[in-house]
C-alpha positions in Angstrom: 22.1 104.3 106.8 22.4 102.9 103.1 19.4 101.2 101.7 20.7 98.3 102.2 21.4 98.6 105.9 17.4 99.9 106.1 15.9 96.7 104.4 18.0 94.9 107.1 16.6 96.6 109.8 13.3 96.2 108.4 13.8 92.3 108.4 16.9 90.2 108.8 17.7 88.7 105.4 17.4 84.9 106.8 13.7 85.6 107.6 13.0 85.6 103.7 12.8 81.6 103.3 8.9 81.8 104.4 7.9 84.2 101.8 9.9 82.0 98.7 7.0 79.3 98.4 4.3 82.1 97.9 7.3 84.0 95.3 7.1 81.3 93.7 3.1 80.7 93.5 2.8 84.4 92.3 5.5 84.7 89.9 9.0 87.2 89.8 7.3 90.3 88.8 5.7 90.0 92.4 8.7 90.7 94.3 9.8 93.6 96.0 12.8 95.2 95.3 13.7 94.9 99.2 12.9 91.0 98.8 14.9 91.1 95.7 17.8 91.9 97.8 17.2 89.2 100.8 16.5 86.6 98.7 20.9 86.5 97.9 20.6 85.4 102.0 19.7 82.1 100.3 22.0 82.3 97.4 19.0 83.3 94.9 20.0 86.2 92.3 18.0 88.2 90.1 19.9 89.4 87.6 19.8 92.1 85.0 20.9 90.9 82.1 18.0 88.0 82.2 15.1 89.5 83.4 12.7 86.8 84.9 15.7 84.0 85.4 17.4 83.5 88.3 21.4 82.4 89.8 21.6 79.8 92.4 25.1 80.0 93.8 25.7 76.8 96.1 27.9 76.7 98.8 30.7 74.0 98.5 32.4 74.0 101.8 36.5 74.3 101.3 35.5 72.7 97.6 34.8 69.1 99.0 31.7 67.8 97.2 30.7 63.5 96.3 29.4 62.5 92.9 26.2 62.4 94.3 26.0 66.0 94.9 27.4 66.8 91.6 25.0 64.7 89.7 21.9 66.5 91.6 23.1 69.9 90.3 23.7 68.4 86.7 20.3 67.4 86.9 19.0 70.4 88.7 20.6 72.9 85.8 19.3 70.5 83.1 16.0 70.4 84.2 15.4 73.8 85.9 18.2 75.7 84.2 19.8 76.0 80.9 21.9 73.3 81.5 25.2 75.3 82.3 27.0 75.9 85.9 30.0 77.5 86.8 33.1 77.3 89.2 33.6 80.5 91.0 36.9 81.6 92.3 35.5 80.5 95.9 35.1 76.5 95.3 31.3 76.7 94.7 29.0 75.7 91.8 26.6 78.5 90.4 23.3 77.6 88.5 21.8 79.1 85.6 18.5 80.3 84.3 16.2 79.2 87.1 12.6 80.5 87.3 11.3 81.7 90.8 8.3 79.2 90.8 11.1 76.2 90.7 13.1 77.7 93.5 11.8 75.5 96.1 11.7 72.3 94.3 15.7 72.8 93.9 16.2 73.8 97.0 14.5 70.4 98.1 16.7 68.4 95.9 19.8 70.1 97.2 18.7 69.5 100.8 18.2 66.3 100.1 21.7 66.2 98.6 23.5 67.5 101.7 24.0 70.7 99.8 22.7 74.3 100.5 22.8 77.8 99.0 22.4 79.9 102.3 24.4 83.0 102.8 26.5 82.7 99.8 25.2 86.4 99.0 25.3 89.5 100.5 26.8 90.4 103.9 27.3 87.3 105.4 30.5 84.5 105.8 30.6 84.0 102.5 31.6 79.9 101.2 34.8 79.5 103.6 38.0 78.2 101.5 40.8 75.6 101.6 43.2 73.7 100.2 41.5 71.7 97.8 43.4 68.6 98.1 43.7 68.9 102.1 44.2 65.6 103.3 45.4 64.3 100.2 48.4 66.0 99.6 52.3 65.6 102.2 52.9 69.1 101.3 50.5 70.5 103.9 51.3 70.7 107.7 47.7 69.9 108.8 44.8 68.8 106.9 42.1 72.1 108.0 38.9 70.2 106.8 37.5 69.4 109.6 37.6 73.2 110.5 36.2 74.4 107.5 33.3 72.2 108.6 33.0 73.5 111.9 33.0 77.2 111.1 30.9 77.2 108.4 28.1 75.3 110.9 28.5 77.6 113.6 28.7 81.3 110.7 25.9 80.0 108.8 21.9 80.3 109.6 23.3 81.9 113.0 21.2 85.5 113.0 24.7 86.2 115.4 26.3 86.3 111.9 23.7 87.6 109.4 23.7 90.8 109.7 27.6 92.0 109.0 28.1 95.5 107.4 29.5 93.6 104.2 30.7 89.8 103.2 33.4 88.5 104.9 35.4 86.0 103.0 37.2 83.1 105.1 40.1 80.9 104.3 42.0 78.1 105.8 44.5 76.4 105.1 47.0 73.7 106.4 49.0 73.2 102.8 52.2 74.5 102.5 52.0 75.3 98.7 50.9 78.3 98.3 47.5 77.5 96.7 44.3 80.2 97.7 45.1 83.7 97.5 45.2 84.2 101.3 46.2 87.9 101.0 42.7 88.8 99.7 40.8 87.2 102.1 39.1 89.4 104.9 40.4 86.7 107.2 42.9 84.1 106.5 44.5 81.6 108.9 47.8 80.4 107.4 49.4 77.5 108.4 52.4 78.3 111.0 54.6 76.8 114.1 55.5 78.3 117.4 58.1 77.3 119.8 57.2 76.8 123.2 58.7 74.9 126.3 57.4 71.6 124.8 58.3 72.1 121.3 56.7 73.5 118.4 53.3 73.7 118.0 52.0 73.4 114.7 48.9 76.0 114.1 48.1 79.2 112.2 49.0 82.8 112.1 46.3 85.3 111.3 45.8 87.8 108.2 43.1 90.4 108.2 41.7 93.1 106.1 42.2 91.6 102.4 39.6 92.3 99.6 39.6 92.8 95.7 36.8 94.9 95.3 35.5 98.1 96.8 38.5 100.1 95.7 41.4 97.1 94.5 43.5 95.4 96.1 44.3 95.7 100.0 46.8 93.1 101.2 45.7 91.4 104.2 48.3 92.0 107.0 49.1 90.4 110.0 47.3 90.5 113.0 50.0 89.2 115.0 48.0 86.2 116.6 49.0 82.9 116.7 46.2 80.0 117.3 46.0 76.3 117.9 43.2 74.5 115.6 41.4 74.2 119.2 40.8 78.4 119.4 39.9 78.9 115.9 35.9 78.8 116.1 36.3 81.1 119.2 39.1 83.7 117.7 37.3 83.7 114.1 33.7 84.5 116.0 35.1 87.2 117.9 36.9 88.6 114.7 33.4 88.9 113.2 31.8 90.4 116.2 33.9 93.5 116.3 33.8 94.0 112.5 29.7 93.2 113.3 29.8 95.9 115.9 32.0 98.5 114.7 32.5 98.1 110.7 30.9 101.3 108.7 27.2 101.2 107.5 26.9 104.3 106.3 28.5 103.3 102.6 28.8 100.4 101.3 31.5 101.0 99.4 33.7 101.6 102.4 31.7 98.9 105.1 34.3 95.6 104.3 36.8 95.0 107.7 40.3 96.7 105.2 38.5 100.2 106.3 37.9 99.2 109.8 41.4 98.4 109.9 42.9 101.4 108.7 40.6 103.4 110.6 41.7 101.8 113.4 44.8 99.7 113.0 45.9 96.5 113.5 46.8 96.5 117.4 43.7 98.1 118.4 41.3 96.0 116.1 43.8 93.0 118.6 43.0 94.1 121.2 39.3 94.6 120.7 39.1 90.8 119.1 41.3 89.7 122.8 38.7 91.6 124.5 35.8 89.7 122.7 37.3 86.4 123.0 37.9 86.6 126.7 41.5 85.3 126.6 44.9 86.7 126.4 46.1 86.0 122.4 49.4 84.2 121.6 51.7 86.5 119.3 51.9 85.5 115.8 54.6 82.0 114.9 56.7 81.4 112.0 54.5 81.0 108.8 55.8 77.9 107.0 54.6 78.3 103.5 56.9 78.4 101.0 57.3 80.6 98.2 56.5 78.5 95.2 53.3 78.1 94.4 51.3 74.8 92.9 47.4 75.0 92.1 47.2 71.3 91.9 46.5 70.4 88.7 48.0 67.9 86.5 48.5 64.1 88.2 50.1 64.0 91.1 50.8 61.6 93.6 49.0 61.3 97.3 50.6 60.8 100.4 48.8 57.7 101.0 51.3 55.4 98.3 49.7 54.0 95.1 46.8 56.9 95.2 47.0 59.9 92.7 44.9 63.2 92.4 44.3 64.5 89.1 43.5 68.0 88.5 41.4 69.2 85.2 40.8 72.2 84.1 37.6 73.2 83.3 38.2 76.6 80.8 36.9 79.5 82.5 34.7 77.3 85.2 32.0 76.7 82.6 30.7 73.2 82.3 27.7 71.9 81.1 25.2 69.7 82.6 26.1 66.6 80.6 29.6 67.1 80.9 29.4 67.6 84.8 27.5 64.1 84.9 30.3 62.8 83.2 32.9 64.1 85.4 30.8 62.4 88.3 31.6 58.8 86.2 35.4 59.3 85.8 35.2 60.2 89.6 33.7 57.0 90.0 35.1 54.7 88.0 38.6 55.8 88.8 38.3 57.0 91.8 35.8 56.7 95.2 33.2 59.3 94.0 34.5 62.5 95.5 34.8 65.5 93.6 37.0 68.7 94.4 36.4 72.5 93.4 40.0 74.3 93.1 39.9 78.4 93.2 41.3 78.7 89.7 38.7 76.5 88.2 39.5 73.0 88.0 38.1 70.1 89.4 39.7 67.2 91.4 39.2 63.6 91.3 41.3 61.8 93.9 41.7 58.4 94.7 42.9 57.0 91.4 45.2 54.1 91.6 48.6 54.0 90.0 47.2 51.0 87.7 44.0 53.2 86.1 46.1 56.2 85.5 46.5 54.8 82.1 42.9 54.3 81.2 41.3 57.5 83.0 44.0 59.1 80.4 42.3 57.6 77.7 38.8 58.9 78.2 37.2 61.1 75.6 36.7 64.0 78.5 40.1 64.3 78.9 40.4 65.3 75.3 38.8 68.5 76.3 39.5 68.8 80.6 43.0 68.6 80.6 45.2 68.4 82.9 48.3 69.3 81.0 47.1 72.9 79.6 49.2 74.8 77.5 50.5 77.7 79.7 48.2 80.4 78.8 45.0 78.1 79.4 46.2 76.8 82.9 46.3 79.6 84.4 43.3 81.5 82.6 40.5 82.8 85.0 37.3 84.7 84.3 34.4 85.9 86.0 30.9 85.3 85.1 30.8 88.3 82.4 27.9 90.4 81.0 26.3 87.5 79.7 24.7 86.8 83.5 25.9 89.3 85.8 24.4 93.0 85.5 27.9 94.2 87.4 30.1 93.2 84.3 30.9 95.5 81.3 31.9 93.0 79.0 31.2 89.4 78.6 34.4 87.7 79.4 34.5 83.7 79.5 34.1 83.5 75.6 36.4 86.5 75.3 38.9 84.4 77.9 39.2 81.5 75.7 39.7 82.9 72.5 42.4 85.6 73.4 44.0 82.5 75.2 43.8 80.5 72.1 45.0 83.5 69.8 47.7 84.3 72.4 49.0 80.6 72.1 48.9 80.7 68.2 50.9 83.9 68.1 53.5 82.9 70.7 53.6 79.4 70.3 53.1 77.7 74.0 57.2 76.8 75.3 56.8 79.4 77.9 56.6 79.5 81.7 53.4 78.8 83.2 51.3 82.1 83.6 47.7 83.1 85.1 45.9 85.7 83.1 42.8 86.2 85.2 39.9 88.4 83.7 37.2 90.6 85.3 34.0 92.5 84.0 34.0 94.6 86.2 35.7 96.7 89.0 34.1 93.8 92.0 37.1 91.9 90.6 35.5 88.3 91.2 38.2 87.1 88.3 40.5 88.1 90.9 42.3 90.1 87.8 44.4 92.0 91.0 46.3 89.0 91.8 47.5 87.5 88.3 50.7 87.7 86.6 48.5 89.2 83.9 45.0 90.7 84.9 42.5 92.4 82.6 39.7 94.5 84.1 36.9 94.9 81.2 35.3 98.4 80.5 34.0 100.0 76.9 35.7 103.0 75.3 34.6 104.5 72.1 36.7 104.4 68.9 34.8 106.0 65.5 32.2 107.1 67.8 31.3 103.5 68.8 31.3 101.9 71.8 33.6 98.6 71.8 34.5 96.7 74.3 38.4 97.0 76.1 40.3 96.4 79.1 42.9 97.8 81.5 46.0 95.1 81.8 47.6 95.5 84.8 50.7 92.9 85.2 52.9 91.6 88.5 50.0 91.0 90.9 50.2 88.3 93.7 49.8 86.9 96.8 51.2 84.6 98.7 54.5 85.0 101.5 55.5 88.1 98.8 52.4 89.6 97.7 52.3 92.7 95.6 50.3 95.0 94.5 49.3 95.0 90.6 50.6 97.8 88.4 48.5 99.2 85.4 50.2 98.6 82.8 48.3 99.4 80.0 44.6 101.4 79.1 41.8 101.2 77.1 43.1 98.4 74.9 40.1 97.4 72.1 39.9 93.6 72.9 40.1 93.4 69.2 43.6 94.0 69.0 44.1 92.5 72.9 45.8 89.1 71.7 48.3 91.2 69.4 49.1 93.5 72.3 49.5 90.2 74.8 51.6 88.6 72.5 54.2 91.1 72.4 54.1 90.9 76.1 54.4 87.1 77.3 57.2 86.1 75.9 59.4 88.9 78.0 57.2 88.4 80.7 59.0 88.4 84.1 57.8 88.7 87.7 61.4 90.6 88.9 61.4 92.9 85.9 57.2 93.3 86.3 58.6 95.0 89.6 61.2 96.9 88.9 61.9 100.0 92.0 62.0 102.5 89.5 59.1 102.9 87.2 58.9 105.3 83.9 56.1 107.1 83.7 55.9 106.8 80.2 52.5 107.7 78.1 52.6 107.2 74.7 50.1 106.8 71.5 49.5 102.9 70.5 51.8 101.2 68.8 51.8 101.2 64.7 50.6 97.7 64.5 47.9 98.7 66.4 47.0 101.9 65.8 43.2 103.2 66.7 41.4 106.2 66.8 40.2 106.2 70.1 41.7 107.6 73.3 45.4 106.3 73.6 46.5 103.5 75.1 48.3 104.4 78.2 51.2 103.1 80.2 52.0 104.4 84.0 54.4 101.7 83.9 56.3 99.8 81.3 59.1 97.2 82.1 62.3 98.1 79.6 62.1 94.8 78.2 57.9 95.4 76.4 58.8 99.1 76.5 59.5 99.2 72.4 56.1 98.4 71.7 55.4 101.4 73.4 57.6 103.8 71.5 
């Protein structure tokens, strides 16, 4: 077994809350590199880069969070932390710069919240996704709150669950719209209808087997099971049972379900989760989500008339403390003091009547949330980057913003709508694999130096059409990135970034950006960018 899987045999990760109060008396430097590990079981990180300081990562079930909660973590970073937090790509909130000895004093003030950071690390059912305007929006065929609720009480601080070979990553969804990237989700339950001999039932089909990391992108595929919102619980346990039972643990890099499943394939991992659950499994329905797809942000109205949601985006999910307290007021003065957590980094405040769209518009925040991005910044991810994560290469959210804002000033922002989603690091937590433009940071040496770069990769997505992502480009300096972007946007096109037939073309940089490092290279380069190529 991997070390990991040994530490877990030693002790099951959720045993670790009784030795966190005497962590904390003793100091950091007192604990063990195996308790370094199962401390993640409750969400607390170590990391690298900032020796001494801790990340809290907090779970935010399906993204649905009050202003209470929010202003408790505002508080909690500015007191504890260094008074920053970020949105992750899975609805949550992530605190910064915590010392061990304060641990338990935040985890207090969470509890007392209604919030919690257990099992939102390491190889457990990670924070479970939806729609983040479920409920809200008459583009959904079901509103899949309630069951984001219900599995995450019966997946988390159940030992039945705690020990999986790897996280598993749960989504759910009733909207019709396209919004979470279901396809990358180790199990994903997309809203669907089946005929029967009383009409159609409304429900979900099932995907399994989708990740980012441990070797790119595997598109989950159908497990040809239909359910009702009744089963769901049942079918989803059963799912993690057999991945429990008969997932790898002999490498890590090869323990998440994809590998199970193509060891295996998909009708005998079926009939294994039938077994489980103890009851013959309906055949998958007709999925009923469309091919467009809307993130929810901007102003739009609700179903319930003379209610609006507005969706801000919060540039690369990094707010501060005094800014998130003042997102808690806008949510309250304009709406009833509920926040939402979107998977490309915005926040939600819904509620707002049709007669205080005007004022909310006029608040200073707005000036630098927006909700009507220019097309490069609205769809611009990043993950966390080497300023807190010892995974990434290259520090990325500053790096985000900039190219973003250099990309704009080059090209001028009358385009389509694009995402350009960044990751430090091969783990692919920007979720760079499903972007219309992703960049995966690494270094490279040019003059003997090391610099940081990227690999671009273009025509990534998921959704009812998902496709893979195709490298486009190597070892770009991300000193020259913007220049190379901007000869790329404006021709930008999902149909030609998928052309059938693809040149293998591999070429030295082009003149305008010529460096004396190892050449840029193309696999694959759409006719219409191809010139700068050349």
């Amino acid at each position: 077994m991997n070390k990991i899987e040994v530490l877990k045999a030693k002790k099951d990760g959720l045993d670790i809350k009784e030795s966190i109060a005497r962590y904390a008396e003793l100091g950091w430097e007192s604990i063990t590199e195996e308790d370094v590990q199962r401390l993640k079981w409750y969400g607390v990180f170590l990391r690298n880069p900032t020796p001494g300081f801790f990340m809290v990562r907090v779970r935010i079930p399906g993204g649905r969070t009050t202003t209470a909660q929010v202003r408790t973590l505002a508080g909690l970073a500015k007191t504890y932390g260094n008074g920053l937090l970020d949105l992750t790509t899975r609805q949550q909130f992530q605190l910064r710069q915590l010392k061990i000895e304060h641990v338990p004093e935040v985890f207090h003030q969470m509890e007392k919240a209604g919030l919690t950071s257990l099992q939102t690390g390491m190889d457990n059912v990670r924070n479970i996704m939806t729609c983040p305007v479920a409920g809200l929006t008459a583009q959904e065929q079901l509103d899949a709150t309630d069951l984001v609720k219900r599995l995450t009480q019966e997946f988390t601080g159940n030992k039945a669950y705690s020990n999986l070979p790897r996280k598993f990553n749960i989504a759910i969804t009733g909207c019709t719209e396209n919004c979470l990237h279901l396809e990358t989700q180790d199990l994903a339950l997309v809203p669907a209808t089946k005929d029967s001999q009383g009409g159609s039932i409304i429900g979900f089909n099932i995907l399994v087997g989708g990740k980012l990391g441990s070797g790119g992108y595997r598109i989950a595929t159908s497990l040809d099971v239909f359910v009702v919102p009744m089963e769901v619980v049942a079918v989803a346990g059963a799912i993690l049972r057999v991945f429990r039972d008969h997932g790898c643990r002999k490498s890590r890099t090869t323990a998440r379900l994809a590998f199970l499943l193509d060891e295996w394939g998909e009708e005998r991992f079926r009939l294994e989760v039938q077994r489980e659950v103890g009851w013959e499994l309906a055949r998958a329905g007709s999925e009923t989500r469309k091919m467009s797809v809307n993130e929810h942000m901007g102003i739009y109205r609700q179903k319930e008339g003379g209610l609006n949601y507005i969706g801000l985006k919060i540039p690369v999910g990094r707010i501060g403390s005094d800014d998130l307290q003042g997102m808690a007021v806008l949510a309250e003065t304009y709406g009833t003091g509920e926040i939402r957590l979107t998977p490309n980094q915005a926040m939600i405040i819904p509620n707002v009547k049709d007669g205080l769209l005007g004022d909310l518009n006029e608040e200073s925040l707005l000036e630098r949330f927006l909700y009507n991005p220019a097309p490069v910044q609205k769809g611009l991810v990043s993950c966390v980057g080497s300023d807190y994560c010892n995974l990434a290469v290259i520090e990325t959210k500053s790096r985000a913003v900039e190219t973003a804002k250099h990309v704009e000033a080059l090209i001028g922002t009358e385009m389509k709508p694009i995402t350009m989603h960044w990751s430090g690091c091969p783990a692919a937590c920007g979720n760079h694999l499903v972007a219309d433009v992703g960049l995966l940071g690494k270094k490279i040496k040019i003059k003997g130096l090391v610099v940081d770069a990227v690999d671009v990769f273009v025509g990534g997505r998921s959704g009812p059409n998902p496709k893979l992502a195709i490298k486009l480009l190597e070892d770009v300096p991300c000193e020259i990135l913007p220049d190379v972007l901007s000869g790329i946007l404006p021709y930008h096109s999902r149909q030609k970034m998928h052309r059938t037939k693809a040149k293998n073309i591999q070429k030295k940089s082009s003149p305008r950006n010529k460096v004396e490092s190892e050449a840029i290279h193309t696999n694959f380069v759409p006719e219409s960018v191809a010139f700068m190529m050349a």
